[in-house]
C-alpha positions in Angstrom: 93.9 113.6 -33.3 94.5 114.6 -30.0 95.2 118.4 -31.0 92.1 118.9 -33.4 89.8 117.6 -30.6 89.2 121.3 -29.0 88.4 122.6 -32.7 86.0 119.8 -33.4 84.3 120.6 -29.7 83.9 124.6 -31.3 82.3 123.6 -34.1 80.1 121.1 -32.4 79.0 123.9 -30.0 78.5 126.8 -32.7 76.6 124.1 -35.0 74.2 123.1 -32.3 72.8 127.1 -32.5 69.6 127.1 -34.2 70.2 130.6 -34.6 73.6 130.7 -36.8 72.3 130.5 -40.4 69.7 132.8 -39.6 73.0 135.1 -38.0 75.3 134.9 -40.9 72.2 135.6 -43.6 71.1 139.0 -42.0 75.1 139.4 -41.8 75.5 139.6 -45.5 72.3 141.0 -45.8 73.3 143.7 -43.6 76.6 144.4 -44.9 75.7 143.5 -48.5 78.9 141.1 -48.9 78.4 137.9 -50.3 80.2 135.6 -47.4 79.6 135.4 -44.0 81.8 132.9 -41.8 81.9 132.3 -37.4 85.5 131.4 -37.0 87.5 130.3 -33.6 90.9 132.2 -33.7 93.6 131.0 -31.2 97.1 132.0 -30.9 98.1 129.5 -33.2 95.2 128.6 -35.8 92.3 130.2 -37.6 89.3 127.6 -38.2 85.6 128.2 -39.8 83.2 126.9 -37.4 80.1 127.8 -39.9 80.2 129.0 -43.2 77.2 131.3 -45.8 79.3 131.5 -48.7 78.0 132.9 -51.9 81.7 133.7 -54.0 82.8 130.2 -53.7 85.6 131.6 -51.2 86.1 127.6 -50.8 86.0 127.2 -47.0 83.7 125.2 -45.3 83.3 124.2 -41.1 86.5 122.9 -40.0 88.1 124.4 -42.9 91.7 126.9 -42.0 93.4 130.1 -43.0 97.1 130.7 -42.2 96.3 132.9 -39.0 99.0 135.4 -39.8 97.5 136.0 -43.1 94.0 137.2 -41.8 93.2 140.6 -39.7 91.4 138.3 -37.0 94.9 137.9 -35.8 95.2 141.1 -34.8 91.6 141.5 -33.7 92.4 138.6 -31.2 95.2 140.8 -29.8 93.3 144.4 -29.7 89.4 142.7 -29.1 88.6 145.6 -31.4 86.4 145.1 -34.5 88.0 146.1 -38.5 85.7 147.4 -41.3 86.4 148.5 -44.0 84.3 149.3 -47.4 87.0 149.6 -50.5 90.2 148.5 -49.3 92.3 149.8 -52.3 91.2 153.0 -51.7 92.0 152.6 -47.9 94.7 154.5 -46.6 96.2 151.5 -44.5 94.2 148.6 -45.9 95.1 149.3 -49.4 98.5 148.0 -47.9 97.6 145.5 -45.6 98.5 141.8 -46.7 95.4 140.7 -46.2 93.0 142.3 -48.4 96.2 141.6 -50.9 96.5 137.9 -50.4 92.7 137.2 -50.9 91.8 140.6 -53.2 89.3 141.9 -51.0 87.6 145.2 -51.3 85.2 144.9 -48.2 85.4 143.4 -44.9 84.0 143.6 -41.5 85.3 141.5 -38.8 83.6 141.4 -34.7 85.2 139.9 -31.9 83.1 137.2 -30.3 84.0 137.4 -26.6 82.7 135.0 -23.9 81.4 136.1 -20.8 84.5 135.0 -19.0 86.4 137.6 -20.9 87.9 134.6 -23.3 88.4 135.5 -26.8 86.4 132.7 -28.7 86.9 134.0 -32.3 85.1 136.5 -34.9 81.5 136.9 -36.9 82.9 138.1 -40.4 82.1 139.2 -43.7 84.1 139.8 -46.8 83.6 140.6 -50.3 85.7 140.8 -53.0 84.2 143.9 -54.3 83.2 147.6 -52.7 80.5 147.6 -50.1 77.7 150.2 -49.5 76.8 150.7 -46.3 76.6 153.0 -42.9 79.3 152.0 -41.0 78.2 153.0 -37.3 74.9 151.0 -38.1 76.2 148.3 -39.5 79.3 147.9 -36.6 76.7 147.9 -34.0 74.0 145.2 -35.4 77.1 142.5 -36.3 78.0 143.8 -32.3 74.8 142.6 -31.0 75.2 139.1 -33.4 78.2 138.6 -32.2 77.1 139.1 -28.4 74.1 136.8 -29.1 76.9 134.0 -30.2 78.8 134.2 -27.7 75.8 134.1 -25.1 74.6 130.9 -26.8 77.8 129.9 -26.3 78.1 130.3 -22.8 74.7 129.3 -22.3 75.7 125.6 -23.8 78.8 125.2 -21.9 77.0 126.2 -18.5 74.6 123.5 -19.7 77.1 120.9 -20.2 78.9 121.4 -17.0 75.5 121.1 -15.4 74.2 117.8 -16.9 78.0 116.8 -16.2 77.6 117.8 -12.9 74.1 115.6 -12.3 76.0 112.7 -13.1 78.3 113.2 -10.2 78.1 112.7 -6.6 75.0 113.8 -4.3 77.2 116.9 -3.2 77.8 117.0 -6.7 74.9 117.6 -7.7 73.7 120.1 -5.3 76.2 122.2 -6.1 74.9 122.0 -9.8 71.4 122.8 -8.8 73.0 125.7 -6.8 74.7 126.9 -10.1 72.0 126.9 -12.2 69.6 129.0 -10.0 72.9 131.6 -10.2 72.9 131.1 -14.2 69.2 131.5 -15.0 69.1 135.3 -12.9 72.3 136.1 -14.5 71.0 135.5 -17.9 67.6 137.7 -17.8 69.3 140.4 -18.0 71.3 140.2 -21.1 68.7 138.2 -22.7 65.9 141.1 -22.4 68.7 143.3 -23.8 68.9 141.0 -26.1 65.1 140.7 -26.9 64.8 144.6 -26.6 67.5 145.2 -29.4 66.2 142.6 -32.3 62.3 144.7 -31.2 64.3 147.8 -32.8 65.5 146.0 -35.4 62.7 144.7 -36.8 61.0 147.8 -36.5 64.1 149.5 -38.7 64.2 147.6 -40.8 62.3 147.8 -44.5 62.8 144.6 -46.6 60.6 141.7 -45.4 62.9 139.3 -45.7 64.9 140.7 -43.4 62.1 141.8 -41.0 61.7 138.4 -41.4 65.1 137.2 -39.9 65.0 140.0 -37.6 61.6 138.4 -36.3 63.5 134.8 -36.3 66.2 136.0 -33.5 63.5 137.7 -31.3 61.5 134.6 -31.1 64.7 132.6 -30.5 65.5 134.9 -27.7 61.6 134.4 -26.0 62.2 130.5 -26.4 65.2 131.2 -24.5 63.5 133.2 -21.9 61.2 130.5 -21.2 63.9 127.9 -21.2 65.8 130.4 -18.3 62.3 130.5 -16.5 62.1 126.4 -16.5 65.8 127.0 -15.0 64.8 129.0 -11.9 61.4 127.2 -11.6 63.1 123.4 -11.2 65.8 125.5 -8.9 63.1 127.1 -6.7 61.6 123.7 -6.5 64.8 122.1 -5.6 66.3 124.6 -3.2 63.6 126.5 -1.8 61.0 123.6 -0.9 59.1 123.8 -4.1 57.8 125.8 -6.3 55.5 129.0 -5.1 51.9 128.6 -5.6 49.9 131.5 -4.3 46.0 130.1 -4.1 43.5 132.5 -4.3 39.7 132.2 -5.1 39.5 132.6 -8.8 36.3 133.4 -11.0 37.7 133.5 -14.6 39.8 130.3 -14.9 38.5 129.6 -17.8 39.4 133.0 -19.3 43.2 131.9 -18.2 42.9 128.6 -20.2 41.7 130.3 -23.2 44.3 132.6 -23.5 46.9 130.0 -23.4 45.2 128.0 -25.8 45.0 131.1 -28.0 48.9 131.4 -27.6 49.9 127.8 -28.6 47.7 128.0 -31.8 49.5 131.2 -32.7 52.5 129.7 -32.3 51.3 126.7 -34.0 49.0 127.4 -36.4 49.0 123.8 -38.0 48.0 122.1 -34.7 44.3 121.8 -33.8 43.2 122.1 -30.3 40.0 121.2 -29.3 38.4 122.9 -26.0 35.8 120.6 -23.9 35.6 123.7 -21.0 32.9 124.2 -18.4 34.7 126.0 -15.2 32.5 127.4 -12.4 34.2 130.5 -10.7 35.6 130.0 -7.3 38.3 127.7 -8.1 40.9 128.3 -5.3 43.7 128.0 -7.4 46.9 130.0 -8.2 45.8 131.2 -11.6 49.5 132.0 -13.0 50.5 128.7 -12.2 47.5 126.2 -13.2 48.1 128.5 -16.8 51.4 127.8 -16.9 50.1 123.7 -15.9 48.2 123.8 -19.0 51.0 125.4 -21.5 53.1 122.7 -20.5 51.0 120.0 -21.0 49.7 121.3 -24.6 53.3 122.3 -25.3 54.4 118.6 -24.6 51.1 117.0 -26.3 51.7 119.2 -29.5 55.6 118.8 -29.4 54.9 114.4 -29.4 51.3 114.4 -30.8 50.1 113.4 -34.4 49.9 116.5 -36.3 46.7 115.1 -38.2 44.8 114.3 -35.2 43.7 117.3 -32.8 44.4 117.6 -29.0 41.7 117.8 -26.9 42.1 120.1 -23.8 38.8 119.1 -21.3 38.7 120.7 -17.8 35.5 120.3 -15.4 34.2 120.2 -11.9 33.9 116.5 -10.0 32.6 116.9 -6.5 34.8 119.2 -4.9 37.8 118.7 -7.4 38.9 120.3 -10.6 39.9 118.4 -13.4 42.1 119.2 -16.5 43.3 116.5 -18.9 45.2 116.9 -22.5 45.0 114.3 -24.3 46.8 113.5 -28.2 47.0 110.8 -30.8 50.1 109.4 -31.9 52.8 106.6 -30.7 52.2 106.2 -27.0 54.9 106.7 -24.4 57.2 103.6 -24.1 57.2 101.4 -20.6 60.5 102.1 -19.6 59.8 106.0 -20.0 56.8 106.1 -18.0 58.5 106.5 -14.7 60.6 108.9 -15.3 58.3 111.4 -17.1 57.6 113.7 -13.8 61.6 113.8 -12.9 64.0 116.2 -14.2 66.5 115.8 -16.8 65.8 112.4 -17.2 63.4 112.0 -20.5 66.8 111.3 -22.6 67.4 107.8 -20.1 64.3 106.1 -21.6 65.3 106.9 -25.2 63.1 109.7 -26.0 64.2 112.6 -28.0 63.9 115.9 -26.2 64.4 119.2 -27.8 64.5 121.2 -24.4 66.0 120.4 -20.6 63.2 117.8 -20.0 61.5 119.8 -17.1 58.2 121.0 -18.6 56.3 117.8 -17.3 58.6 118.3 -13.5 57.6 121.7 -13.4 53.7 120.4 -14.2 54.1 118.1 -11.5 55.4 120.4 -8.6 52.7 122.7 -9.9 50.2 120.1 -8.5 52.2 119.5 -5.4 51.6 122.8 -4.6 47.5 122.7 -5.0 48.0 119.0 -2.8 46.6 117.4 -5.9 48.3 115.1 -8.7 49.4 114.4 -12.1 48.8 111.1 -13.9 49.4 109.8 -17.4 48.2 107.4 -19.2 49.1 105.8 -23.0 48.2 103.7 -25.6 47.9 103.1 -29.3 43.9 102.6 -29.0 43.3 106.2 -26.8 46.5 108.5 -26.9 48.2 109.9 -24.6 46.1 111.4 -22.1 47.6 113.4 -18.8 45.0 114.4 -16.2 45.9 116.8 -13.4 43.1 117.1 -10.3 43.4 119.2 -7.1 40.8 120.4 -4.6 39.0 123.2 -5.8 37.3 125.1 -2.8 38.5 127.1 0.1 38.5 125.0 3.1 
């Protein structure tokens, strides 16, 4: 129906959040109460977007509460957050028809406002017996959740407007690109907040479970950060004549590759990367960016690649050229794909599944633009997938 449509969009958008069950389980953890819920609060209607329920409380996403018979009513009206640890020894909650209707004894309850200033809804917790904890501490962790939210949030609705926004006209469009490079500086900033407060987290906190979870959100928030910095990279390279490559003569380039290498097996332990390496020094090169090359080309290899079959990473001198290929096993790259694998955004229009904005292999590309060398790719069943980049090595 025509009038459910927004809610459905809300809990599209909160569901789509890698980082919500992870949220609402160091929420009860936190608080020690046994249900944890993200709920969009209007004027007019409560609804549970996602839902950790251990007391059988009975709702589930898309489920409703009469608004006027919760406190997030009120917290829409004030944008101030309600805890409380034992209502029926609370001087004004003990009276309250809320922790009446649905015998509570704890509850905490955090506005989730959007950059905008819109009120979207709460991150809450109840219990229907006494809680335990230090409230301060407690307030300001389910705080910083419920900011993370509601900067994912934002985040996905900038994103939407933007890939709307491709699809439109050639003015269109430019605008869009415009936007973007606006969005990606204004998000550093909260993000290393962001970042800088699940750190002190982790480091406060004892159980390793938690540490755990508290480890979960910081990673999310670094994945983010390199998602922001594919952002301003495709906008520098679409509004400021590319993207900056600063060549200087390099003697360790091989030090470089093996550092990233040593990154993506951290961060994928299960993957094997083979290293085929024999790099002269005095590559004139920007260093930063050939590194960054080569983490987007493993990053794509191991994201597509057979997991029993190892990548193999060669790089090597021919003539006056440098070389670098990554090649992996697995299903090769469809026809209809192939030319569209350098352009932005556009992965999705050949059918292929893509977990991130599509620009890792763009970004690769206007990486070699810059060195005036190029990118190829080839693929099949029999050899793998196999991209070689190549670009004059010596100073002229």
């Amino acid at each position: 129906m025509p009038e459910t449509s927004p809610f459905a969009q809300d809990i599209a958008s909160v569901a789509k959040i890698d980082a919500v069950p992870i949220i609402l389980s160091m929420v009860k953890h936190v608080t020690g109460m046994r249900f944890a819920a993200i709920a969009r609060v209007t004027d007019q209607r409560w609804v549970a977007c996602a839902v950790d329920d251990s007391i059988n409380f009975g709702l589930e996403p898309g489920g409703e509460l009469v608004l006027e018979s919760t406190i997030c009513h009120e917290i829409r009206q004030s944008h101030q957050p309600v805890l409380f640890t034992h209502a029926s020894e609370h001087p004004f909650y003990s009276l309250h028809h809320t922790p009446r209707t649905y015998q509570l004894e704890s509850y905490a309850s955090i506005p989730i406002v959007k950059a905008n200033g819109e009120f979207f809804g709460t991150l809450c917790a109840i219990d229907t017996v006494p809680a335990h904890l230090d409230e301060n501490a407690v307030l300001k962790t389910l705080t910083l959740f419920a900011q993370l939210i509601a900067m994912h949030l934002d985040l996905r609705q900038d994103l939407e407007k933007s890939e709307k926004a491709l699809a439109d006209a050639t003015e269109a469009g430019r605008l869009r690109e415009q936007f973007i490079a606006v969005l990606g500086h204004d998000l550093r900033t909260p993000l290393s907040a962001i970042r800088m407060s699940a750190d002190l987290l982790e480091t406060r906190l004892h159980d390793k479970r938690e540490r755990g979870l508290a480890s979960a959100i910081r990673k999310s928030s670094q994945r983010m950060g390199a998602l922001i910095e594919d952002v301003l990279d495709f906008a520098r390279g679409k509004l400021g004549g590319g993207i900056p490559v600063r060549r200087t003569v390099v003697d360790d380039l091989q030090g470089v590759f093996i550092s990233v290498v040593a990154e993506i097996c951290a961060s994928e332990p299960e993957v094997q990367i083979h290293q085929n390496m024999a790099i002269p020094s005095g590559i004139y090169c920007d260093p930063a960016r050939v590194g960054q090359l080569l983490s987007n080309l493993l990053g794509n290899a191991v994201k597509h690649g057979s997991r029993e079959c190892p990548v193999e990473v060669t790089a090597y001198m021919d003539d006056s050229e440098f070389v670098l290929s990554v090649t992996n096993q697995g299903a090769c790259i469809p026809e209809a794909l192939m030319p569209l694998l350098f352009q932005p955004f556009k992965r999705s229009e050949g059918g292929a599944r893509e977990e991130g904005l599509g620009l890792g292999l763009y970004i690769a590309a206007q990486i070699m633009n810059g060195h005036r060398g190029t990118l190829s790719v080839s693929s099949s069943t029999e050899q793998g997938t196999c991209f070689v980049a190549r670009f004059p090595a010596r100073l002229e």
